[in-house]
Every structure is written in C-alpha cells, then in structure tokens.
N, C-alpha and C positions, 0 to 999 in steps of 0.2 A: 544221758543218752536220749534222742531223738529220733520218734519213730513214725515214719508213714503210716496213714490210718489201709489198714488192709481189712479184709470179712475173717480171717484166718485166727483162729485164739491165735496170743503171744506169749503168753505167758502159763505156768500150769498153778491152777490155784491155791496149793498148801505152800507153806513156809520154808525156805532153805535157807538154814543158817550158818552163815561165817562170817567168825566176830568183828565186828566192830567197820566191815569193810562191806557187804554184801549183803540185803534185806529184799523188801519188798518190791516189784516189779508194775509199776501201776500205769496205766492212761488217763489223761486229762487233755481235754481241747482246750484249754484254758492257756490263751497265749501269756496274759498276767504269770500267772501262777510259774510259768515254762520259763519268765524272764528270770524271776527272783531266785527259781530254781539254779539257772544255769549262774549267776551272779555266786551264788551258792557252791556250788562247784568251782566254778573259776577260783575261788580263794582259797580251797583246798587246795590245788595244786602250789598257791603260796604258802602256805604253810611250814615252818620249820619248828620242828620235825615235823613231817605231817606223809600222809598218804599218794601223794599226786605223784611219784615214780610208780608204786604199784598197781596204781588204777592207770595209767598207762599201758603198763605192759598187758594188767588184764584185758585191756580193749585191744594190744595188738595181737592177743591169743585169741579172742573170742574172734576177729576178725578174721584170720586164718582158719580159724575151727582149730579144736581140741586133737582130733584122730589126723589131722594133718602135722600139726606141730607134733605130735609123736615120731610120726613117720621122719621128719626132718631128723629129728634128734640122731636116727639110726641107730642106737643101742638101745638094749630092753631095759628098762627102767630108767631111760634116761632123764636128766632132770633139768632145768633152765635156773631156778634160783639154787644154789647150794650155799655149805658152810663159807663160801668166799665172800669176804664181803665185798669187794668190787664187781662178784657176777660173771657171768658165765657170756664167752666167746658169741655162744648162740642167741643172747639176747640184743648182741650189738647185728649181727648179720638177721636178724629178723625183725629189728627194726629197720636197718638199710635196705633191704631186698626184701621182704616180707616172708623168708624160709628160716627158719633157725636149725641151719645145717651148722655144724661145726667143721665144713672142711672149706677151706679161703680158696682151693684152685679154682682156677676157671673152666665151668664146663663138670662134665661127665668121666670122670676117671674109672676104669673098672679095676677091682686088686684081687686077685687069687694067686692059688700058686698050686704046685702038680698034683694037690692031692683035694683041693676045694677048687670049686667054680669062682671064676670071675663073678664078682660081685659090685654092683656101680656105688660109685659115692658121689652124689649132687654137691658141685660147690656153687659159685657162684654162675651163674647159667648166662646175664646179661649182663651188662655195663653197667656200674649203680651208678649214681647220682650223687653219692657223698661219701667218699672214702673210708679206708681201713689200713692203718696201720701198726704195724705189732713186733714189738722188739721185746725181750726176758731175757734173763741169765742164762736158758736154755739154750738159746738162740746161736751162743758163742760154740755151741757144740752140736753134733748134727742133730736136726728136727727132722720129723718128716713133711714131706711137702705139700703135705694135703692142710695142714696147720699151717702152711705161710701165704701170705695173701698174694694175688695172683694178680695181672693186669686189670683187670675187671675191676678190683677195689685198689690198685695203686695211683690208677689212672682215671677216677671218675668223671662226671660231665662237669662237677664243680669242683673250683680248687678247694674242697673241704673236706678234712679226714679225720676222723674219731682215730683215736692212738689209744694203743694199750702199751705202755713202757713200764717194763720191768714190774707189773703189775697194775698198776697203774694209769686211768683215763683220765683222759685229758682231750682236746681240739684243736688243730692247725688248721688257718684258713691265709688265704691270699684274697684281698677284697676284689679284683680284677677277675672278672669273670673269663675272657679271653685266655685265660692264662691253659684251658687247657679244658679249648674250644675242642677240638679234636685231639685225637693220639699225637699231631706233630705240634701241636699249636705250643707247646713247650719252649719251641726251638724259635716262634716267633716274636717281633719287638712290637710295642703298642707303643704310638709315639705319644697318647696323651698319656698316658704313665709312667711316672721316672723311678718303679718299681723296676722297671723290667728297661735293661739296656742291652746296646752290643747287639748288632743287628744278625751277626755271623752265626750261620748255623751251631756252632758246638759254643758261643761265647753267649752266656745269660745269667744274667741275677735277676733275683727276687727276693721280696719280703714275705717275711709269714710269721703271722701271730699264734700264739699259743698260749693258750689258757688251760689249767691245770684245774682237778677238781677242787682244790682247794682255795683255787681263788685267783693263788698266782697267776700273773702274766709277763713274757716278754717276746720282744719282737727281735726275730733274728734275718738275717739276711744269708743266703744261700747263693752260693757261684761257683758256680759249674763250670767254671773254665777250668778248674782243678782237673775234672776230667779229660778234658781234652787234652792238656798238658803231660797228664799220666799216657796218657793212648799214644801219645808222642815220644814218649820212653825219657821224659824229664822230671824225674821222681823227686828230686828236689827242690820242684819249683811249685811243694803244698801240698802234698800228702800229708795228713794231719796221724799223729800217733795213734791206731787205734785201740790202745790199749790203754791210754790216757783220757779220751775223749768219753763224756758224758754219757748217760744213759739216752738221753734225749738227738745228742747227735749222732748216738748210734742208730738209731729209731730212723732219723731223717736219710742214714745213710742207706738203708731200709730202701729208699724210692729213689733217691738221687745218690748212686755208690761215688765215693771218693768228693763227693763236695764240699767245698769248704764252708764252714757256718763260724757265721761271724751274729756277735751280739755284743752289748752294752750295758753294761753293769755287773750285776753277778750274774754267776752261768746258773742257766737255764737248772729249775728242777721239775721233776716228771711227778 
C-alpha cells in the first residue's frame, strides 16, 4: 500500500494482530526500500497457495470502508467469506461495481407487503463494465428475482462476464470490443472480424472463450439465428433440448435465451 505524505497521523501506534496476514503499518520516503517492497508483494499475489485473493479483497473492503460494505450486505450479521468455498455472490458484485449488495436487479426495488413497509434493496444501480452471469440447479425452479442478474450485468460495456454455473466460476470474454459497444451493438456486424457475421438485425454469431477455474478452456461459438427462427414459429429449425443441454449452455442461455452453442471437442465443463 502506497501512501501520500499528509500532516495527519496514519496510523495508531500499538500493535494489531492478525495472523500471518496483517502487522505493522509503517512510513518510509525511501523510494529503494518502496521498490523491493512492492517487488515483495507482487510475488505474493503469485503465490500458490499463497495470500494474493485475500489481500485483494482486504483492499476492496478497506476501499469501500467497513460500515459501508455492512450496509451493502443488508442482513444483520451478514458475511462476504462463508463455509463455501467458491464465495459469496457479494464478493463477485463488489468487486464489479464496488457495493457488495447481493441483489443482481437493476436499480432500487422496494419489498414489503400489508403488514411491514416497503423496504428498498440496492442492486445494481449503473451499467458495470464487466459482466455477471449466474445459472444453479435452483435456477430450474422459481428463484427470486432479486438473485438474477439484471441488464446492468447481462449487458456490460465489455464483452466480459464473470459466470457462476452451478456453483462454480469461471470467465466468458469475446476479444472484440464492439461487440457490445452499446445495448444494440449486439445486433451489429464488424467487418474486420469474422467473429461476428450476418449483417441482419436478428442474424449473428460469435465466439466466446471460457476459462474455467480450474484451468480448463474452450471456445464455443453462439448464433442467435436460433432465436429468430423460434420467434418465427419454426421450432424445428434448432431448439436445442434443454433438458439435455450442459450446465454451461444453460448459463449462456442465461443472456442469449434459445441460442444455439456450438463447440469442438468435449463439451464445455463449468
């Protein structure tokens, strides 16, 4: 951590201990010293097994402040790491948007009902920048809707989307930026890329890669003419089984409902 010289202590001078993660808080103008330091750090975060997720998330809590990221939570004793080891909703939506609200709509919902007040629940308030997608077993049967991601994270400024399938993260990205320049740029053709053809509003493919945490990856290709063809009332011309189809294409079907995903080799795992 790097810190502007200010007149203001920074620090409070006894000891606060948490093991192995959390020590002394010190100043030095010593840009030497600041390098070897940070060289120092940087290779914690390489580390396997090592620290460099949870010094992460401590800098995106400390950044927000403490009595803010409670408020996010919205339940009393709410907690952002638990017994799951993949982590909690709220840590993916508070490093996207910088709130660790657990509710993915968009905007300000308020819920009450005749006998309590309307109460608001912040989801996600602005357009992020790098998407959210979220498909479970749950999923197949009703959720509520405050739990599913909303245009604001289906449709971010970059084609890229943190995915939680069936437990499970993982990343989808499309390297072409254009792809979803605005809300329609979807439905646009970019003639230097032969990612994306079919110049017709409802006719479009693309490719999108996914990397799984474990390592895996595969590149699948997505076209949406399915859709169009279904809207046309010709249900045989690619509606894929959805009761056959992967965790991962169900995920996809998530943002793009009824397209068809195509890939090469073994099917995609989440």
């Amino acid at each position: 951590m790097a810190l502007l010289p200010i007149e203001d202590k920074l620090y409070v001078g006894h000891f606060h201990f948490f093991p192995n993660k959390t020590s002394y808080l010190c100043i030095s103008g010593n840009c030497n010293l600041f390098y070897y330091f940070y060289l120092f750090i940087f290779f914690q975060f390489e580390d396997e097994p090592g620290p460099g997720s949870l010094l992460i998330l401590y800098s995106a809590v400390f950044t927000r402040g403490i009595p803010r990221v409670k408020a996010d939570l919205d339940i009393e004793k709410g907690q952002l790491v638990t017994s799951v080891e993949e982590g909690s909703h709220c840590i993916v939506t508070l490093m996207l948007t910088g709130r660790a609200t657990p509710y993915l709509h968009n905007g300000v919902v308020y819920v009450g009902d005749e006998d309590h007040y309307a109460m608001p629940q912040f989801g996600i308030l602005t357009r992020s920048e790098v998407g959210f997608l979220v498909w479970d077993e749950g999923a197949e049967a009703k959720v509520e809707e405050s739990r599913q991601p909303g245009s604001r994270l289906k449709t971010p400024s970059l084609p890229v989307w943190v995915t939680s399938c069936a437990g499970h993260y993982g990343v989808l990205f499309n390297t072409n930026r254009e792809l979803l320049r605005n809300y329609h740029a979807e439905r646009r053709l970019s003639e230097n890329n032969f990612n994306l053809i079919l110049r017709n509003n409802f006719y479009f493919r693309f490719d999108l890669h996914y990397y799984s945490c474990g390592g895996s990856h595969n590149l699948l290709s997505i076209d949406t003419r399915y859709e169009e063809s279904l809207a046309g009332g010709n249900e045989s011309s690619g509606r894929e089984d959805h009761t056959s189809a992967t965790p991962l294409e169900k995920l996809i079907h998530t943002k793009w409902q009824d397209a068809h995903v195509h890939w090469t080799g073994q099917a995609p795992v989440a």
